[in-house]
N, C-alpha and C positions, 0 to 999 in steps of 0.2 A: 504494500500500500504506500502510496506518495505520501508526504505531510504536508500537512494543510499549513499555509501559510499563515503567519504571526500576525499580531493585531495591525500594523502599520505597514503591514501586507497586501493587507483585506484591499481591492479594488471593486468599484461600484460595477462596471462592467461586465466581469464576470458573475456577481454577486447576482446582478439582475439578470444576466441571462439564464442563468443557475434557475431562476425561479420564475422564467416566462414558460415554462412545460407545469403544467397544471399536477403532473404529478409529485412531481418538487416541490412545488408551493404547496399541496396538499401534507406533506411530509413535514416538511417548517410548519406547518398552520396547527400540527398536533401536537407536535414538540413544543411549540408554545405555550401551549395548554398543559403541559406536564409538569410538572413539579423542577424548580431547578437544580441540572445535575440528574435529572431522572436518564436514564440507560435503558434502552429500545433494541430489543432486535429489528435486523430489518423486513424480517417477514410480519412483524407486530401490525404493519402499518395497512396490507391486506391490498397491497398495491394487484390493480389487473393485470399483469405486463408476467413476461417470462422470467426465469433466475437470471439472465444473460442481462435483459434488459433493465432488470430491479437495480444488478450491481452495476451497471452503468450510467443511472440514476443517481445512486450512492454517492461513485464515485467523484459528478461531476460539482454535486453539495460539495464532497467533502476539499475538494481543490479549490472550488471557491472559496472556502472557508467559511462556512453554514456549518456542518456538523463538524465532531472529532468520531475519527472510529477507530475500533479499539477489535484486531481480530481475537477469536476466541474457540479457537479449533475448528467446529460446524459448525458455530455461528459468528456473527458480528455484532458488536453493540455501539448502538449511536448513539450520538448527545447532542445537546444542541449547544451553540459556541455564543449561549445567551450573554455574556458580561461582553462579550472581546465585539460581539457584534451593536447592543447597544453603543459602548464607547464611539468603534470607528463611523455608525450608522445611527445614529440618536432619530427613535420613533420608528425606523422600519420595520422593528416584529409587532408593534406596535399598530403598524398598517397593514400588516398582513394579518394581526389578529381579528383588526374587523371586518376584510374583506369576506366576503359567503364563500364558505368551500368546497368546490367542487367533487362531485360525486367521483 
């Protein structure tokens, strides 16, 4: 797995293309909602797409720098990179809290 870039890392660019596929955004929009510091696998999130396609989804969060994952033999556990992303994006989980989530 790559490492997700540092807080002063973080670029909007990628960050929002990261979260223009509705699946993405759907995946931040839960982690939102979870407790901070709460750890996800990533079949938790009941995504419709293939294994292929799921961790290609993952992958492109976790280069942006949206999640940390953390592999764990069969599985992976996500987090959501809630502090480092308020900091460099002040109100974006924020606005993706209230946007409707798509199905």
């Amino acid at each position: 797995m790559s490492i997700e870039p540092t807080t002063d890392e973080l670029e909007l660019g990628p960050v929002l293309t990261a979260l223009a596929d509705p699946h993405r955004r759907r995946v931040i929009q839960d982690l939102i909602e979870d407790s901070t510091g709460a750890e996800r696998t990533c079949t938790s999130f009941g995504l419709p797409v293939s294994k292929s396609t799921r961790s290609h989804h993952f992958k492109v969060l976790r280069e942006a720098g949206l999640v940390h994952q953390v592999d764990r033999g069969n599985m992976s556990g996500v987090t959501l990179r809630r502090e480092e992303i308020e900091s460099r994006f002040p109100g974006l989980l924020e606005l993706l809290r209230s946007e409707p989530v798509e199905p």
